[in-house]
N, C-alpha and C positions, 0 to 999 in steps of 0.2 A: 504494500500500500504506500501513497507517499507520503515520503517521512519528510518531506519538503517545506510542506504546510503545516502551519504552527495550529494547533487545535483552538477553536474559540473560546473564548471564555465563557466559561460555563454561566449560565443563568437561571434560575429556577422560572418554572411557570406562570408562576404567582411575581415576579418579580416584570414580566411583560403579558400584563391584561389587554394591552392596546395591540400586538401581534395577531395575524391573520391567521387562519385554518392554514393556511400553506405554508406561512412561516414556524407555524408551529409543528408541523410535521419536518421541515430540514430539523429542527433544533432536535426533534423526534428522532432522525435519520442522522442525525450528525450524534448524538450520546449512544445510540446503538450503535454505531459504527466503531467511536471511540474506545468502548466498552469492548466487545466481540470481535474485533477485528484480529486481534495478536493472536488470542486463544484459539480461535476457529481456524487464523491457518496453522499454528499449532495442530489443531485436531486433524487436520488432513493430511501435513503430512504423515501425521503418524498412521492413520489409514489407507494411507495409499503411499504407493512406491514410484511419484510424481517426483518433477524436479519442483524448484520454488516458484521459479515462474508458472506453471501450471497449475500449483496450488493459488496461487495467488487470483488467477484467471477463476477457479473454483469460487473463492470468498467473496470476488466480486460478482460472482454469478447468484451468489446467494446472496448476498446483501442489495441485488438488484431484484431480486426474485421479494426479499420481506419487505423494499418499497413500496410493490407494486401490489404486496398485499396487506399494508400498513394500518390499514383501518379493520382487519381479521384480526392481528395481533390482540391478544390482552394480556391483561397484568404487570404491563411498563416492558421498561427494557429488560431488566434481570429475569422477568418472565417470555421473555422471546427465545431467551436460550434455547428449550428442549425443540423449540421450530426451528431453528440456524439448526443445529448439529443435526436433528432428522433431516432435513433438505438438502445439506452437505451431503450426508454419508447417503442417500439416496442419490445426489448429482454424484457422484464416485463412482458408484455401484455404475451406476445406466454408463459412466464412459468407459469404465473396463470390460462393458459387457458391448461395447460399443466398438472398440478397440479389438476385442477377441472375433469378434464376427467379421471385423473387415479381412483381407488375405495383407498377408506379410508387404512391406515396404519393399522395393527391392533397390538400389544403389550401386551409382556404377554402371559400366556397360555389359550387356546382357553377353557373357561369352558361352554360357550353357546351353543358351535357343539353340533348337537344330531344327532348319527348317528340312520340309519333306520336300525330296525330287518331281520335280514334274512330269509324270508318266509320258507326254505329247513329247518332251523334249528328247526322252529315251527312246521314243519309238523314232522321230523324225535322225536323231544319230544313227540309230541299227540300218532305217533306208538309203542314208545319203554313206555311209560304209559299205552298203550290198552293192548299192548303185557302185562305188569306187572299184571293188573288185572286181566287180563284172567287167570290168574295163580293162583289166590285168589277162595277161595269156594263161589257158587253164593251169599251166605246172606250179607256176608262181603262186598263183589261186591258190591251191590244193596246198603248196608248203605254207602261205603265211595263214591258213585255215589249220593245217594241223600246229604249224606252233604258236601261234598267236591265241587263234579260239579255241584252240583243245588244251594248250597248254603243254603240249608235249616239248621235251628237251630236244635240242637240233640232233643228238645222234638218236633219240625216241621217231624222231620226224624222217631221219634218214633211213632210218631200218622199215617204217612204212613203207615208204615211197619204194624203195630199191633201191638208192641213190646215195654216193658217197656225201659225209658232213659235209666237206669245203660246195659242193653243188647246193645243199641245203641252206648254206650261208650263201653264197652269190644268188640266188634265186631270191632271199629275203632282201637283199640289199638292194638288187634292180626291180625288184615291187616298189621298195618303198623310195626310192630314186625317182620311177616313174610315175609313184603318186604325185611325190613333192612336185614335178614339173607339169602332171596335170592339175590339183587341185591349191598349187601355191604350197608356203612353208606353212600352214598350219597343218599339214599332213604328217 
C-alpha cells in the first residue's frame, strides 16, 4: 500500500456533524483501510505462496470489494474484520483455482514442437524421383534402386546384378552425374 501518504488525522464522528454521507464514508474507508490494511496483507501472505506484489493487488481487491459494499458492513471497523479475511481467503482460493485450471506458461522459444510432415509433399517427392529415374538407362535404374531404395551394400548390389563393385560404383556415379545435369544441383 502506499507508504507515501501521510495518514489523516484522525477525527471522531461527533467531532464533524457538518460532513456529508460521502465524506463520511472516505473517513469510513480511510480508518478501515488504516486499520486492516498491514494485517490482511499479512494474512495473505501467509495463505498463499504469492509474491508481495500480488498480495498487495489481493488487499486492494478486497478493500475495493468492502467499499462497494460499505453500507452491508456492521459493527464499525473492528467488526469488518471477519468480512476482509472471508473475502481475502475466498479471493485466494478462486485465483489458485484459477491458476491451476489454466495450462502451464510456457517461455522461450518453442524447440520441443515437432510439427507433422505433409503427406502431399511426400507423395509429390516419391513422383518427381520416379519421374527422374525413369529418365536414367534401365542398369543405372536397377543399381541406384537396389542401393539407394533397398539399401543394399554396393558389393550386396553387385552380387545381385552379376556385376563386378567398381561397375556398381561407376553406374551410381553417372546416374547421379546425369541427374545433376538434368534436374540442376539440387539433385
Amino acid at each position: 500500500m502506499p507508504e507515501h501518504v501521510p495518514p489523516p488525522r484522525r477525527r471522531s464522528r461527533s467531532d464533524t456533524p457538518h460532513l456529508s454521507r460521502y465524506e463520511h464514508d472516505l473517513w469510513w474507508f480511510r480508518d478501515l483501510r488504516d486499520t486492516h490494511c498491514r494485517p490482511l496483507l499479512a494474512f495473505i501472505q501467509r495463505i498463499s505462496d504469492t509474491d508481495p506484489h500480488k498480495a498487495e493487488d489481493v488487499v486492494q481487491e478486497v478493500l475495493a470489494r468492502a467499499w462497494c459494499r460499505r453500507h452491508e458492513l456492521t459493527g464499525g471497523i473492528s467488526g469488518a474484520r471477519p468480512w476482509l479475511y472471508t473475502v481475502a481467503r475466498h479471493y485466494v482460493i478462486d485465483a489458485e483455482r484459477a491458476r491451476r485450471a489454466r495450462p502451464p506458461e510456457v517461455s522461450g522459444p518453442h524447440e520441443d514442437v515437432r510439427t507433422v510432415p505433409d503427406p502431399t509433399s511426400a507423395v509429390l517427392d516419391r513422383l518427381t524421383v520416379q519421374q527422374a529415374l525413369a529418365t536414367l538407362p534401365p542398369a543405372q535404374r536397377q543399381t541406384l534402386d537396389y542401393v539407394y531404395l533397398r539399401d543394399y551394400t554396393v558389393a550386396e548390389a553387385a552380387q545381385r546384378l552379376g556385376v563386378p563393385v567398381g561397375t556398381v560404383k561407376s553406374r551410381c556415379h553417372n546416374a547421379f552425374r546425369r541427374l545433376r545435369e538434368t534436374y540442376g544441383a539440387s539433385a
